[in-house]
matplotlib code that plots the C-alpha trace (Angstrom):
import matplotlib.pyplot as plt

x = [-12.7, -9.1, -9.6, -12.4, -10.1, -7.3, -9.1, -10.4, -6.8, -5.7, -8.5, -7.5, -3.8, -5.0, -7.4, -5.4, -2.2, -4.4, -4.9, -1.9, -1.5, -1.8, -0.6, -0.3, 0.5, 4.2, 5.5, 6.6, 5.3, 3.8, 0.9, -2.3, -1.6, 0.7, 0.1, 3.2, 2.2, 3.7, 3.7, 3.3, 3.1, -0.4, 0.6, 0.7, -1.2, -0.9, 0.8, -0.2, 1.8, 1.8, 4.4, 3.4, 4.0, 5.7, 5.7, 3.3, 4.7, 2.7, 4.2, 3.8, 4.3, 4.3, 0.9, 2.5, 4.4, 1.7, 1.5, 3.0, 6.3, 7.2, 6.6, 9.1, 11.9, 11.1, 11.0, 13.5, 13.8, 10.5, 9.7, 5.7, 3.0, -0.3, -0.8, -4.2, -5.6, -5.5, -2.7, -5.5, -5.3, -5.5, -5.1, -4.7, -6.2, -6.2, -9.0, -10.8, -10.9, -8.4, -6.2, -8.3, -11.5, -9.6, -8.3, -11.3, -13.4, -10.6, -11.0, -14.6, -14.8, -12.3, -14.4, -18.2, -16.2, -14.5, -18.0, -19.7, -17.2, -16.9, -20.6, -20.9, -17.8, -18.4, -20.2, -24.1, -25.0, -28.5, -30.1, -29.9, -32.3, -34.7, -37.9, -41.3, -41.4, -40.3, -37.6, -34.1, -30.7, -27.8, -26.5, -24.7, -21.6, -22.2, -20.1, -20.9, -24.8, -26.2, -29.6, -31.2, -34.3, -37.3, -38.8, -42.2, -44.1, -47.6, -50.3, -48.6, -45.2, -41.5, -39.6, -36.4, -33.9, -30.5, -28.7, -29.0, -27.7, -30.4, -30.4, -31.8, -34.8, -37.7, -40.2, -38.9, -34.9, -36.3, -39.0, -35.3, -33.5, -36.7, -38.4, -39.7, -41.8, -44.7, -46.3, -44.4, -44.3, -40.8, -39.1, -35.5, -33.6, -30.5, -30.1, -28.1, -30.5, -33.3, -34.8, -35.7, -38.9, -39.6, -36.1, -35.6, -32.2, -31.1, -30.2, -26.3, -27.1, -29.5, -26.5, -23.8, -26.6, -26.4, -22.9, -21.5, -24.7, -22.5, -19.4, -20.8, -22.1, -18.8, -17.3, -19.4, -19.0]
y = [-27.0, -27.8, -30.9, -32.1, -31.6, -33.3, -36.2, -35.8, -36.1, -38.7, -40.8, -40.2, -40.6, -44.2, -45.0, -43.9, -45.9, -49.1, -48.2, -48.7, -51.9, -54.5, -57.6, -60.1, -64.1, -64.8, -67.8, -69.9, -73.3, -76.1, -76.0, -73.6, -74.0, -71.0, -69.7, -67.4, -63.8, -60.3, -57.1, -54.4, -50.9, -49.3, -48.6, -52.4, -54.9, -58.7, -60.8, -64.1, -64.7, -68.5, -70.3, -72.4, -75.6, -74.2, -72.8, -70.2, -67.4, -64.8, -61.5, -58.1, -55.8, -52.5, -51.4, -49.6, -52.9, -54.5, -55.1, -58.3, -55.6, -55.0, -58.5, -59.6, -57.8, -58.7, -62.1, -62.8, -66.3, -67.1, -66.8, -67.2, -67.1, -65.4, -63.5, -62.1, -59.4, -56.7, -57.6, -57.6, -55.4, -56.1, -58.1, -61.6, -63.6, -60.9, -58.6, -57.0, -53.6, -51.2, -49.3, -46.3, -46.8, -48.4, -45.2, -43.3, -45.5, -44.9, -41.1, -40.9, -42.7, -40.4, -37.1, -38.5, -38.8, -35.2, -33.9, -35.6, -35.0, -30.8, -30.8, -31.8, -29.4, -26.2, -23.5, -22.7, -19.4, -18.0, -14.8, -12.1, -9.4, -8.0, -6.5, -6.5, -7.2, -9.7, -8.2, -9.5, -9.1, -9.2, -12.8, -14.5, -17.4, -19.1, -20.4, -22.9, -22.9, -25.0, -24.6, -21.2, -19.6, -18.1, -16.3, -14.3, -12.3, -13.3, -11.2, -10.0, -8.7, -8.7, -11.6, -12.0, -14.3, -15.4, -18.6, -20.8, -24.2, -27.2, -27.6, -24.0, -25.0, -25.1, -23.1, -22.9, -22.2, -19.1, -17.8, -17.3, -15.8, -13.9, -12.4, -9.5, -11.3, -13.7, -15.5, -16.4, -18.8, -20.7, -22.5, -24.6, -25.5, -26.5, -25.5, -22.1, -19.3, -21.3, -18.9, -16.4, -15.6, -16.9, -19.3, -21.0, -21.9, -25.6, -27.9, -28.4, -32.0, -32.3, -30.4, -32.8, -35.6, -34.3, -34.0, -37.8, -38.8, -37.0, -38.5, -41.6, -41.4, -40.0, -43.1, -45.4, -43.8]
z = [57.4, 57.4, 59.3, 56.9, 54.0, 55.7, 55.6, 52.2, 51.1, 53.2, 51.7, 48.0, 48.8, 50.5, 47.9, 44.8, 46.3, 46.8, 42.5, 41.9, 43.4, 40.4, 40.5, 37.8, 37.9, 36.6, 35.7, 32.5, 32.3, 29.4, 31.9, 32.6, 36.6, 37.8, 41.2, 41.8, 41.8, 41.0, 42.0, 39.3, 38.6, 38.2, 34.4, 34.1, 32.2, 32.7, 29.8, 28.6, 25.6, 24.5, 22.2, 19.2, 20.8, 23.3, 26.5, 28.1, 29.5, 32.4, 33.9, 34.1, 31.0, 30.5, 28.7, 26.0, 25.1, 24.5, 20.5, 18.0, 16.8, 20.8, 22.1, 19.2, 20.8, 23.7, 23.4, 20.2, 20.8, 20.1, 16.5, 16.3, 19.4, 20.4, 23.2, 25.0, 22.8, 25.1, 27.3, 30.5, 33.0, 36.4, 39.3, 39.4, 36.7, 34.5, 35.2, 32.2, 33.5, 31.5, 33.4, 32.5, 33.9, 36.4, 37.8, 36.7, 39.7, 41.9, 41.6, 41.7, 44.7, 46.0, 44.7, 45.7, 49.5, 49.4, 48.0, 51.1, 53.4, 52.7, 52.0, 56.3, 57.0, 55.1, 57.7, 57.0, 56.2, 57.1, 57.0, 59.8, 60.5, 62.3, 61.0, 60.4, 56.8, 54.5, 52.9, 54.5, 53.1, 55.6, 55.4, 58.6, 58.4, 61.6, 63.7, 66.4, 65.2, 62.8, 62.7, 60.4, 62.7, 61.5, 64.6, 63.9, 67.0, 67.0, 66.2, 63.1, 64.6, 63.5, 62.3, 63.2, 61.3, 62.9, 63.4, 66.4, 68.1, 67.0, 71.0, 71.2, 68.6, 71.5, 72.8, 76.2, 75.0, 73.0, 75.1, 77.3, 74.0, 73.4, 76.6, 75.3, 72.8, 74.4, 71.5, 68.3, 65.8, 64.6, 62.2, 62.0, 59.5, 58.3, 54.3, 53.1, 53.1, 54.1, 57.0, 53.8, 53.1, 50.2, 50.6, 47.2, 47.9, 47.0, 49.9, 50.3, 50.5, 47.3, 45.9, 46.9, 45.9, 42.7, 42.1, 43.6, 41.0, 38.2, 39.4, 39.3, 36.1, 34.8, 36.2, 34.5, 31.0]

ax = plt.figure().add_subplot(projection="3d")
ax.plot(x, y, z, "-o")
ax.set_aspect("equal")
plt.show()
């Protein structure tokens, strides 16, 4: 589990950091060419603030300084121009994504992958018993086996319910784990709880299919 979420965080650290990376066109011409770049902080929007008559100017600006009283100071020598509405975020050419959704994709790309990537580490649990009823309460956190089994004797004999190794899922494999019984019926599988009898448990994967849907609606709104 550590490993898995190791790599969870490595992957927000990268993806968040590659967020932050705006980078806005900067120059000051009487033209609309301008190819030279800048780098800026993720808090940044890009300026285009034109002079009547005058020149344009393009850089990076900080998104709080982005309103007719702040762009004054800044730029005292100019005494009238218009400037893009919103100050547009983004990378170069102005993208219209605000900074906020921005980041919001960012981090729900980053959850839907830690959702994913715990939902395949965390250990399976399955139920462990032996018995000749339905009725089974002591639950196992296995280890190296990832498969739930469902053994039942045939005619009408015990069940027993334990985790094995998918390898182990075969008639021959437990005939050896099993000698004692010589007809029986099986069943693998590979949810929480699902070797119950009457196993109602949700799928950890429908689960996490559930949750990166959320995310990514939460992204989207």
């Amino acid at each position: 589990m550590k490993n898995y979420l190791g790599v969870c965080l490595v992957f927000c650290f990268a993806i968040l950091g590659l967020g932050s990376a705006i980078k806005c066109v900067r120059c000051k011409d009487y033209s609309a060419t301008c190819k030279s770049t800048q780098d800026c902080s993720y808090d940044d929007a890009c300026l285009t603030l034109v002079e009547r008559g005058g020149q344009t100017y393009r850089q990076c600006i900080k998104y709080s300084d982005c309103d007719t009283n702040r762009l004054s100071q800044m730029f005292p020598a100019i005494s009238k121009f218009t400037y893009k509405p919103s100050c547009q975020i983004g990378f170069v050419r102005a993208s219209r994504t605000t900074i906020k959704n921005k980041m919001k994709s960012y981090l729900g790309v980053c959850l839907v992958f830690c959702i994913a990537i715990l939902g395949l580490g965390s250990a399976l649990k399955c139920y462990n018993c032996t018995n000749s009823s339905d009725s089974c309460t002591d639950i196992q956190v296995c280890s190296t086996e990832n498969v739930c089994l469902t053994l039942t004797k045939n005619p009408g004999g015990q069940t027993n319910r334990q985790c094995i190794k998918l390898s182990d899922c075969n008639t021959n494999q437990l005939s050896q784990m099993f000698p004692a019984i010589s007809k029986f019926t099986y069943k693998c599988c590979t949810d929480d709880l699902c070797n119950g009898a009457n196993s109602i448990g949700a799928s950890k994967h429908l689960l996490g299919l559930f949750a990166s849907l959320a995310v990514m609606w939460w992204c989207m709104h």
